[in-house]
C-alpha positions in Angstrom: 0.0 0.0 0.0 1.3 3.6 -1.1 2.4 5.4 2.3 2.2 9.1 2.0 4.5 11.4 3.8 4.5 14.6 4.0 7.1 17.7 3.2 6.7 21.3 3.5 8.1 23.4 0.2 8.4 27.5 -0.1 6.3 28.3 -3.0 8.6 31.3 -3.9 12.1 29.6 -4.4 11.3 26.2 -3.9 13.5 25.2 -0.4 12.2 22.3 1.4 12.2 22.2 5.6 11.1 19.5 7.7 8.7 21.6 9.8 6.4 24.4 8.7 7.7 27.8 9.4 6.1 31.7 8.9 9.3 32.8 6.7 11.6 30.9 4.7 14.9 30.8 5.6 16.5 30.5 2.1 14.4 33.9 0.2 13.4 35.6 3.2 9.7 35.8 2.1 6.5 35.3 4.2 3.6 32.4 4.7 5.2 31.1 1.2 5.5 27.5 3.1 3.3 25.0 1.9 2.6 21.2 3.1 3.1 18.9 0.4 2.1 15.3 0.5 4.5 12.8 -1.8 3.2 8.8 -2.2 5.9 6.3 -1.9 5.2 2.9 -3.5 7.3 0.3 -2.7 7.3 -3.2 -4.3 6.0 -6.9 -3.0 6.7 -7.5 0.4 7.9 -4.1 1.3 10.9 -4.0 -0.9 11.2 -1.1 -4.1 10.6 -2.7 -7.3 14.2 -4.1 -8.8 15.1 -1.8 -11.9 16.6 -2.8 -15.4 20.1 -3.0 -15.9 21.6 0.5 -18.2 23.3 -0.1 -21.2 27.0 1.4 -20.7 28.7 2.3 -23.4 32.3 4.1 -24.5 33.4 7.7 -24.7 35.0 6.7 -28.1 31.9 7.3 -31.3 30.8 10.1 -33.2 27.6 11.8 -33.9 26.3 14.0 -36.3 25.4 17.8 -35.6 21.8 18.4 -34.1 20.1 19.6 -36.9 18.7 23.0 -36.1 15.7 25.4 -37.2 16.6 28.6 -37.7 14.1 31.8 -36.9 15.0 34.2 -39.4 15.6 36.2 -36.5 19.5 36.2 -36.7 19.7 37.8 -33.4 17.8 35.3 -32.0 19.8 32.7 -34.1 23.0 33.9 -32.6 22.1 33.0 -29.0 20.5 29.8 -29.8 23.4 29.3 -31.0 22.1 29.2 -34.8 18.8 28.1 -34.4 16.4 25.6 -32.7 17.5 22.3 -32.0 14.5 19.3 -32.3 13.1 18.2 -29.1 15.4 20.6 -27.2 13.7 22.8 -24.5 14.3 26.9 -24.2 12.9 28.6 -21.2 12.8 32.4 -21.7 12.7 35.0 -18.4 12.7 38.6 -18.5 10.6 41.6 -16.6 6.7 42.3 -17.1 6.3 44.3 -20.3 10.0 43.7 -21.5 8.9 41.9 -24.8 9.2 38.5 -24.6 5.7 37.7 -25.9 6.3 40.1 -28.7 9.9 38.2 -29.6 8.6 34.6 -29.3 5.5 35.5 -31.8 7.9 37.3 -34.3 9.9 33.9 -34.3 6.9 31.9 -34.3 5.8 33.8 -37.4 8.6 33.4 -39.2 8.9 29.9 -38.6 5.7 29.3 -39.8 6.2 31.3 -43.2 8.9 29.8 -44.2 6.6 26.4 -44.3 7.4 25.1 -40.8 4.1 23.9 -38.5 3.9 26.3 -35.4 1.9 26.6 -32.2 1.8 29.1 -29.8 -0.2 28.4 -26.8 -1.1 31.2 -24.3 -2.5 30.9 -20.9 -2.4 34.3 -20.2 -4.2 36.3 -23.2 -7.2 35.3 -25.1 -6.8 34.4 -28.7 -8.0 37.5 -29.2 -5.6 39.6 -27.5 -2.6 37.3 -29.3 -4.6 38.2 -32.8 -4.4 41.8 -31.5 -0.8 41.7 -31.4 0.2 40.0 -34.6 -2.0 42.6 -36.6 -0.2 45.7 -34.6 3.2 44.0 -35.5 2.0 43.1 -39.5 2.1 39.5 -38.5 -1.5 38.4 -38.9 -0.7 36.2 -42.6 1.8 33.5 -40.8 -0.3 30.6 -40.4 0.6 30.1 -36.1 -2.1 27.7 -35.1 -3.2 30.1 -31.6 -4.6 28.1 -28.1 -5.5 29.7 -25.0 -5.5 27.3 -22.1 -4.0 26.7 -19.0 -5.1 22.4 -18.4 -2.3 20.9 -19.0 -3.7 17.6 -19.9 -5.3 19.3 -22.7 -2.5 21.0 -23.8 -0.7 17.6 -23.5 -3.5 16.1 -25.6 -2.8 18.4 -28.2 0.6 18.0 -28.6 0.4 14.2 -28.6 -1.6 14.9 -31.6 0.7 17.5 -33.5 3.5 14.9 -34.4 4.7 17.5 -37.3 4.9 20.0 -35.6 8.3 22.1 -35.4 7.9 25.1 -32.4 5.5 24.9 -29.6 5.3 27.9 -27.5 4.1 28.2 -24.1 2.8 31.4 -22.6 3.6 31.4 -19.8 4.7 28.1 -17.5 3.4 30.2 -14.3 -0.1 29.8 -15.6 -0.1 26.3 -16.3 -2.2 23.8 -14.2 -1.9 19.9 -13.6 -5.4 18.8 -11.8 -3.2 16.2 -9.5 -1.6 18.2 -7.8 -2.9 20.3 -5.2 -2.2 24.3 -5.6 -2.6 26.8 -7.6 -0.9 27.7 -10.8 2.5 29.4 -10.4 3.5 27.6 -7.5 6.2 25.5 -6.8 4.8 22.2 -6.9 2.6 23.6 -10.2 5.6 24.6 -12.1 7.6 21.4 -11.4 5.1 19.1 -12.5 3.9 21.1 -15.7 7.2 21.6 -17.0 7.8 18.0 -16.4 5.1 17.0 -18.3 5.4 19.7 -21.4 9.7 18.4 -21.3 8.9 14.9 -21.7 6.9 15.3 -24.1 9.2 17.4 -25.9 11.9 14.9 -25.5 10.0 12.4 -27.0 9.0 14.0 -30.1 11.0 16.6 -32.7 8.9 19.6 -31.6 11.3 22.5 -30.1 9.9 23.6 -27.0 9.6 27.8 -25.9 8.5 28.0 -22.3 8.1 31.7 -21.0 8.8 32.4 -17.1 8.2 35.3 -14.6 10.8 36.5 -13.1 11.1 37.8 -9.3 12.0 41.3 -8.1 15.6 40.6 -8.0 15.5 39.6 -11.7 15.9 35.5 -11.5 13.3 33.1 -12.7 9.9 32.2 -10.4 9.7 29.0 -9.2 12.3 26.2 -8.6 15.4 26.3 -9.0 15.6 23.0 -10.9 13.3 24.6 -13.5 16.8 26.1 -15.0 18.5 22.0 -14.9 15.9 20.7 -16.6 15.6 22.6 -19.5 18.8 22.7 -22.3 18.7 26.6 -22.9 18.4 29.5 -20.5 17.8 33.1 -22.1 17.3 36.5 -20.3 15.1 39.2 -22.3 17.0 42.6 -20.0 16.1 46.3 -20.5 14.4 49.2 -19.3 11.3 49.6 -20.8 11.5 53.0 -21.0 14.6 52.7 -23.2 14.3 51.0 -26.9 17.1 48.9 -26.0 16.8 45.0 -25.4 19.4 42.5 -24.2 18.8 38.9 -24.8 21.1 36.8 -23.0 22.2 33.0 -22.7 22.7 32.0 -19.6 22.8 28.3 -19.8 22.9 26.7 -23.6 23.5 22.9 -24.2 23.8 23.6 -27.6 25.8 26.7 -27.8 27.8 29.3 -26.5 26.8 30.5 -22.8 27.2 34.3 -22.3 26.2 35.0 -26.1 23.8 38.1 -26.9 21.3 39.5 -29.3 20.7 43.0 -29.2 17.4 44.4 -30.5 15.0 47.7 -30.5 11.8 48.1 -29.4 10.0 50.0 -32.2 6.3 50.4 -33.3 6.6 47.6 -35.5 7.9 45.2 -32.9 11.8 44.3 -32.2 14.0 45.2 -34.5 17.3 43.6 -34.9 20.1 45.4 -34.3 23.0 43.9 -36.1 25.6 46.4 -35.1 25.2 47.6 -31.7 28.2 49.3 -31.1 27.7 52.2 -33.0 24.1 52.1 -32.1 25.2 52.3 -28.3 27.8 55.4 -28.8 25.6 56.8 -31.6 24.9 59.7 -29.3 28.1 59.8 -27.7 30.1 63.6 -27.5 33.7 62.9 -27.4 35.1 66.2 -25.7 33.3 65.8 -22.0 35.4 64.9 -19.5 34.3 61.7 -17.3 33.6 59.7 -20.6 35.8 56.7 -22.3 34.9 54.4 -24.3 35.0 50.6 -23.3 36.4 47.9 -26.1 33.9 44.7 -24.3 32.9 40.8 -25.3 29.5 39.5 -25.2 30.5 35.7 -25.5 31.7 35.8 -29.1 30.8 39.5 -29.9 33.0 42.3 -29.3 30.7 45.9 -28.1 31.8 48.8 -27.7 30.3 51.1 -25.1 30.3 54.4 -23.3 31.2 54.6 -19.6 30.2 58.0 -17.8 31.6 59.0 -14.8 30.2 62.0 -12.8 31.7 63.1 -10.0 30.2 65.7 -7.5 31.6 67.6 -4.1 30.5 65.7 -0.7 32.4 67.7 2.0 29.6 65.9 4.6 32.2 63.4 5.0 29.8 60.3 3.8 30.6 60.4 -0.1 28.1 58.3 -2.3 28.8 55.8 -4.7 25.9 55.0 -7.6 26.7 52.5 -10.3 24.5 51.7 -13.2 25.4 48.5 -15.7 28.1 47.7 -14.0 29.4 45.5 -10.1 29.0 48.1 -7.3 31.6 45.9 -5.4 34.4 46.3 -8.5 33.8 50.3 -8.4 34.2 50.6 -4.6 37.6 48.2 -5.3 38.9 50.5 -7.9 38.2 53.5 -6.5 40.5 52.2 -3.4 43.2 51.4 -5.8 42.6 54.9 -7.5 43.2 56.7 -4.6 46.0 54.4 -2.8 47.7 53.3 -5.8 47.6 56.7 -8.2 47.1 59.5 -5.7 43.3 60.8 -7.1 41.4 61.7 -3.9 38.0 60.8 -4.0 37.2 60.9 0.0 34.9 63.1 0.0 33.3 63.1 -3.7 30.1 61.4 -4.5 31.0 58.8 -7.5 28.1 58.2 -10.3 29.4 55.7 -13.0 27.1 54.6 -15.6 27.1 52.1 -18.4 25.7 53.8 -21.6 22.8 51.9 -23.9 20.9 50.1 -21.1 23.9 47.1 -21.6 25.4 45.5 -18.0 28.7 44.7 -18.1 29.9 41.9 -15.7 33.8 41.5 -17.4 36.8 42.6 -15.3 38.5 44.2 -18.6 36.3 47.7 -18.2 38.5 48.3 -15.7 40.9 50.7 -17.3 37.8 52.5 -19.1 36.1 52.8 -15.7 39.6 54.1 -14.4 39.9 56.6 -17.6 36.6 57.8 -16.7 37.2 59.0 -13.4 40.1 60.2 -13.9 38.7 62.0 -16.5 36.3 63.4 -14.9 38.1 64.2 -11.7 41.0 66.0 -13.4 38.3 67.9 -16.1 40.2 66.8 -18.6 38.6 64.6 -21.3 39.5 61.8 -23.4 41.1 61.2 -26.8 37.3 61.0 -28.4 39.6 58.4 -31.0 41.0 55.9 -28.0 39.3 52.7 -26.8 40.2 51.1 -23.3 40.5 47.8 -21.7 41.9 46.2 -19.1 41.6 44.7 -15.7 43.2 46.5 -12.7 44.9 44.5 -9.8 45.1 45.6 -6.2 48.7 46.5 -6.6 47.5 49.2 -9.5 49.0 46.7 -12.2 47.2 46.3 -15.3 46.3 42.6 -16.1 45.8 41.6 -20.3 42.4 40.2 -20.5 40.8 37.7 -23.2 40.6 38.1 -27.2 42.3 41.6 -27.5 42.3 41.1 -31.1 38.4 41.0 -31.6 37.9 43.8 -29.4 40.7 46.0 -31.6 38.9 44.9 -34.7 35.3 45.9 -33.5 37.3 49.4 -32.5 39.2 50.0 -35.9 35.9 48.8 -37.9 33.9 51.8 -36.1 36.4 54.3 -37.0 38.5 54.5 -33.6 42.6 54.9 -34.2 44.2 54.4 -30.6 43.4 51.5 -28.2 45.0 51.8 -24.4 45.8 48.0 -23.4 47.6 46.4 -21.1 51.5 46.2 -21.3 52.4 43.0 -23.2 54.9 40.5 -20.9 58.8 40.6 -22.5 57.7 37.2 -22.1 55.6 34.4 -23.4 53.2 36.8 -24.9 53.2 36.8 -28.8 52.9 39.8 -30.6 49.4 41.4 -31.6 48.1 42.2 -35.1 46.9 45.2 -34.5 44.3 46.1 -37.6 45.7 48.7 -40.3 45.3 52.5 -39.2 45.0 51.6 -34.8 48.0 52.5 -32.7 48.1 50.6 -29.8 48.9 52.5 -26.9 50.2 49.9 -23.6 49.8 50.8 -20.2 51.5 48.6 -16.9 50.1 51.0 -14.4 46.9 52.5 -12.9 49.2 55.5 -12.3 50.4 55.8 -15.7 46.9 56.1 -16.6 46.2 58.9 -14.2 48.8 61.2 -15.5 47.6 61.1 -18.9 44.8 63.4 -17.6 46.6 65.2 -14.2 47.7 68.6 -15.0 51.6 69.4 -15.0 50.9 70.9 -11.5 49.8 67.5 -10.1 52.3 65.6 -11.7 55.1 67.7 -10.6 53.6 67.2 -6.8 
């Protein structure tokens, strides 16, 4: 006989505790815990059931490439790694609003004109309200076969049935509901279950699978945390949606490159690619104010340039503020330690406002130098060669460290027009040479203080 026991589960980050409690220990929130009842069966006499012996096989063998569908969206493309993979799963997070929905039905429409069988199930619009979109976004001709429901064993019906079929979307997995289990859509035990369901069915056919998910306040993914293993692609939609800029990111890709990025813009007629975003991000950018440099980056394979501004304002209170935008609040207080220790620039009572131009969040330690040139820049009032790129990551000592790919980042500079790049000092060493692109001096710096006195006045210097 089945003997059921019981568990309690937060229904906000999915922890599990042996006693019910008011607050969850692991996200901090309130009456989230809920008592969950789980059925164990065990086999004749008491015993589990004995299980089949697994084939084992060799690491030696080869297998062909997954074939893949591509979108026609090349962004999208890019991050998928070059398109969708059959019976692989994608789950794609991002803020209320950010245009996710609007994305996945531009994909889904272009899938299904270029012949491919599509279906985009919603449970949180109406077929209406879907219909609504297309025509706003000049989509309304693709032949997307449109569902809204939230049963699961429907929608598991229907996708038993639709053995041709080559993208199934699912709006969103938060609204899903599976009648066994016990709660309400979007919660823990809810989520689990569904996406179980919707993944093995996916796994057992050659439809690609698009789940959407809500995301929390602090930007990660509702609902379990093994929502994220489970899956084979993990993609972030970023932005402010009061800027036209959008970031999708890959997080977690089984069949590509993690870290890789599509950059669009939100426009009347949908999301636009952008296929060159580093001149769309310094497209406004004025090249004699001080307290700006511009930063050479890598987004997985892609080399962006950006814009850091630094802003710095008098604080003689004694309790200076430091406000960082797009970029590790941690890493600015570090460098402006280093700044002021390692290169003289006195910052101790000066407020410190750094931001990260275009909407784009940096997380590499090469911006370094350009956050460095910045601030220096701005604290000196003298500005920066509108014609140099920077990167480079800083060390406690003041040293500057070489950092990854310097050649794609100088091509992606001498491409856009740019004829200096500031780098770190090449090692007499070990290090081969660079091939610096036709027309781009390279300009190498070994010190955080070196840096300084491009901008310090003669005055400062000679103290």
């Amino acid at each position: 006989m089945a003997k059921p026991t019981t568990r309690f589960v937060c229904q906000s980050c999915g922890a599990v505790t042996p006693k019910w409690a008011g607050r969850c220990e692991t996200c901090g929130e309130w009456n989230t815990i809920v008592a969950e009842e789980i059925t164990l069966r065990p086999g004749p006499a008491g015993k589990a059931p004995a299980g089949k012996r697994v084939a084992l096989v060799g690491l030696a063998g080869t297998a062909a490439p997954p074939p893949r569908a591509a979108t026609r969206i090349a962004e999208l493309d890019r991050v998928l790694g070059g398109g969708l993979v059959p019976s692989s799963v994608v789950l794609v997070g991002g803020d209320p609003g950010i245009g996710k929905s609007t994305l996945l039905l531009q994909a889904a429409a272009a899938l299904a004109r270029a012949g491919r069988r599509v279906l985009y199930v919603s449970g949180e619009e109406s077929v209406e309200q879907v219909r609504l979109r297309a025509r706003r976004l000049g989509l309304a001709d693709a032949p997307v076969e449109l569902a809204s429901a939230i049963n699961l064993r429907d929608i598991a019906a229907t996708l038993e049935q639709a053995g041709d079929a080559a993208l199934v979307v699912i709006d969103s997995i938060q609204t899903m509901w599976l009648d066994s289990i016990d709660s309400a859509p979007g919660t823990v035990g809810q989520v689990r279950a569904c996406s179980f369901e919707l993944i093995r069915l996916a796994k057992a056919g050659t439809f690609s699978l698009v789940l959407v998910g809500h995301v929390t306040k602090d930007g990660a993914l509702a609902g379990p945390r093994v929502l994220e293993h489970m899956v084979d692609a993990v993609l972030y939609f970023e932005g402010d949606r009061g800027h036209q800029f959008r970031i999708l990111r890959a997080v977690k890709n089984r069949f590509g490159a993690t870290d890789e990025i599509g950059v669009f813009e939100m426009t009347d007629e949908g999301l636009a690619e952008v296929a060159n975003p580093s001149a769309l991000f310094l497209a406004e950018r004025r090249g004699n104010i001080a307290g700006s440099a511009v930063f050479a980056g890598l987004e997985g394979t892609r080399p962006v340039l950006l814009e850091i501004q630094a802003l710095l304002a008098p604080n003689p209170a004694g309790s200076p503020r430091r406000s960082v935008i797009g970029w590790d609040s941690g890493r600015l207080s570090m460098l402006l330690a280093v700044l002021e220790t390692r290169a003289g620039v006195r910052l101790n009572q000066t407020d410190v406002y750094l931001n990260v131009a275009g909407g784009l969040r940096i997380g590499e330690p090469a911006a370094d130098m350009a956050v460095a040139a910045a601030i220096a820049s701005a604290a000196f009032g003298q500005p920066t060669s509108p014609g140099t790129v920077y990167f480079g990551e800083i060390g406690l000592s003041g040293e500057i460290r070489q950092v990854a790919q310097a050649e794609a980042r100088l091509k992606e500079a001498a491409k856009l027009g740019f004829d200096a790049a500031a780098l770190p000092r090449r090692l007499a060493h070990g290090n081969r040479k660079l091939a610096a692109p036709d027309g781009l001096r390279l300009e190498e710096i070994g010190h955080i203080a070196d840096l300084v006195a491009r901008f310090a006045p003669e005055s400062a210097k000679s103290d």
